[in-house]
N, C-alpha and C positions, 0 to 999 in steps of 0.2 A: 741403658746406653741410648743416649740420638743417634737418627740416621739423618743426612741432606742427601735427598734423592737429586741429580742431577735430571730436570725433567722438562722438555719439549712439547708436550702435550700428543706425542704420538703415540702406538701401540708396545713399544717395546720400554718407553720411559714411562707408559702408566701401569704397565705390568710389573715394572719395577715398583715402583709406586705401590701398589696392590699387597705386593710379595713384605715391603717397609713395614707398612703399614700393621701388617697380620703377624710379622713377628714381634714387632715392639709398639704398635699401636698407634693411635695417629698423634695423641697428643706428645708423641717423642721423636716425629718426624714431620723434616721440612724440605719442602719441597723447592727448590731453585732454576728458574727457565731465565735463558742465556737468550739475548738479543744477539745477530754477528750480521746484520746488514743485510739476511735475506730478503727476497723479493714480496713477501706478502708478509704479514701478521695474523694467519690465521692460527697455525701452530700455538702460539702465544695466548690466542685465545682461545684457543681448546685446553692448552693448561690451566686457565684460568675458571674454565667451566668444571671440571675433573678435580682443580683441586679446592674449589669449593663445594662438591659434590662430598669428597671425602672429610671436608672440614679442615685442612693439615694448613698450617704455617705457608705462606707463599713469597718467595724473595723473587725478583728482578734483577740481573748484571747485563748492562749493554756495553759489548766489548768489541760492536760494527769498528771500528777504528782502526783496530788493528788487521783487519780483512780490506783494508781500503785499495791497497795495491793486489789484491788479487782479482783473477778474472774468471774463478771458477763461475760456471753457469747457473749458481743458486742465488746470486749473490745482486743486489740494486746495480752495479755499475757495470755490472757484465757486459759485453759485448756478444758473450756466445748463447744459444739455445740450449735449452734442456732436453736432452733426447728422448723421446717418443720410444722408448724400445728395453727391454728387460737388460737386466746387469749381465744377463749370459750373455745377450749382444755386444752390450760394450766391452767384456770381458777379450772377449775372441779379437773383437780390434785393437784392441791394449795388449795380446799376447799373453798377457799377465804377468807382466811386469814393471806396468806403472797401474798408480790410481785412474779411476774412471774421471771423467768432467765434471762429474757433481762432489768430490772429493774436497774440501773446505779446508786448507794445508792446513794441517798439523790440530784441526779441532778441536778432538777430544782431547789431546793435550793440554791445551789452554783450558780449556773448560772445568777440568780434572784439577790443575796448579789453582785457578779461581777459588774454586769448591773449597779447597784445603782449607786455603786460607780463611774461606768463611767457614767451615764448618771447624775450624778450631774457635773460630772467636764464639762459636754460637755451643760450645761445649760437646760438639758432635765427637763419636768415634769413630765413624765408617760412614763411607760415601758411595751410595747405590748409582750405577750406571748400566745403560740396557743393551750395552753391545753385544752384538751375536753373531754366530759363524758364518750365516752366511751373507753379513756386509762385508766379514772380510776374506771371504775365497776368491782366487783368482785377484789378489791383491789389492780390488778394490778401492778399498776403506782399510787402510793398514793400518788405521789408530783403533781396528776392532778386533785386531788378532790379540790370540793368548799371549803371544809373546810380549806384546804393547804392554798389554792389561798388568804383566805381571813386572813388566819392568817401572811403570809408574807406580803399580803396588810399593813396589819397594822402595823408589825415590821417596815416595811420601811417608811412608811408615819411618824412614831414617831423618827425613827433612823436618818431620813434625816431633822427633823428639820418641818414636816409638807410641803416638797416638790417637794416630788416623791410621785405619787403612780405606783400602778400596775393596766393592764386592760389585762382581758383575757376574749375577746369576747365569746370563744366559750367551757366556760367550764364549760355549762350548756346543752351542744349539742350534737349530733353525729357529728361522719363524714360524714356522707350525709349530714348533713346540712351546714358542713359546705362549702362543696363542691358547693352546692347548692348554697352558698352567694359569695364562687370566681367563680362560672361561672357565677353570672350576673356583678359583676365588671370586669369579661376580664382578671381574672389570666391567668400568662403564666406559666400552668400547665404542656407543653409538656417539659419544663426548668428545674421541678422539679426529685426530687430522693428520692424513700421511701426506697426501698430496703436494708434491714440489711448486703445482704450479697453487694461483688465490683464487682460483674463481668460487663460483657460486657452491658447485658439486666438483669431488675427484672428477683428474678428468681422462684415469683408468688409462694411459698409454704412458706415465713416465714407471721408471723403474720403480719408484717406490710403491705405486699405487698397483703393479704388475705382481711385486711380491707380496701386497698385502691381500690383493682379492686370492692369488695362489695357497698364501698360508690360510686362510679360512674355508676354501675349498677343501684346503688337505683335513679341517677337522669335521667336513660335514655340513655345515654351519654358512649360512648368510650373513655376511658382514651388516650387521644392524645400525651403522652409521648410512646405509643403505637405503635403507628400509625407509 
């Protein structure tokens, strides 16, 4: 069987990546990074280094268009800032009962219907994504909960005729854990790019780049994109 890894060029979409890869090999997976109008391209280029590192297949979808009328903070036409301060900060202001500002409506949903559709035409049967529990506590990121994960499982496993599903290793996990499971496969983590904002270097005060130096902390370990 193919996999289309749905992949970003961050830590959780190359660990996916990693995880594809080792079960069915590279030459049976493809890797697909989703343009949506954010504010830098480095992401993009760090999928692009990672998955020429692994050798795999590399597709391109730029679906900025449809994000045109939103003002989430990740996004070229924003208006608003990216906050400086960890998801438990924003969490506690949000109550937890909406998404945070960097929340991108309904994301991975699109992302996920995209995939399908290529990953049937391209003979795939399951379509690797790296969501994890704790994008979606405290509500978050609600296209990371189990409950999402399992409801587009099933949209698509009926939509495609019974021959796609969806597999998201780690959206029952932390980030440290998942960290934890590409440093024993030999991700090439120093490849990757969390950081929200483009500059030069993370620039270690947006949320993302707060739970990425946390989760490598939690295994011990220097983040070698670091180094």
């Amino acid at each position: 069987m193919k996999a289309l890894v749905l992949f970003s060029g961050g830590i959780d979409s190359t660990t996916a990546l990693g995880l594809a890869i080792k079960k069915y090999g590279k030459d049976q997976v493809i890797a697909l990074s989703v343009s949506y109008g954010q504010k830098h391209d480095k992401e993009i280029r760090a999928a692009i280094a990672v998955a020429e590192y692994y050798g795999v297949e590399h597709l391109f979808l730029d679906l900025s268009k449809i994000f045109q009328y939103s003002n989430c903070s990740l996004l070229q036409q924003s208006t608003e800032e990216i906050p400086e301060e960890s998801y438990a900060e924003q969490i506690s202001k949000t109550n937890g009962d909406k998404p945070v500002s960097t929340y991108v409506p309904f994301r991975n949903g699109l992302f996920l219907s995209s995939a399908a559709s290529i990953a049937l035409s391209k003979e795939c049967g399951v379509i690797y994504y790296g969501a994890h529990a704790d994008d979606s506590a405290g509500f978050a990121y609600p296209d990371c909960s189990p409950v999402f994960n399992q409801a587009m499982n099933e949209a698509i496993w009926e939509g495609s005729g019974h021959q796609l599903k969806i597999e998201a290793p780690f959206v029952n996990v932390s980030k440290a854990e998942v960290v934890r499971i590409g440093l024993e496969l030999g991700v090439p983590y120093e490849l990757t790019w969390s950081c929200y904002e483009g500059g030069e270097k993370p620039c270690g005060k947006c949320g993302t780049c707060i739970d990425r130096a946390a989760a490598f902390q939690a295994n011990h370990v220097e983040d070698p994109a670091l180094r």
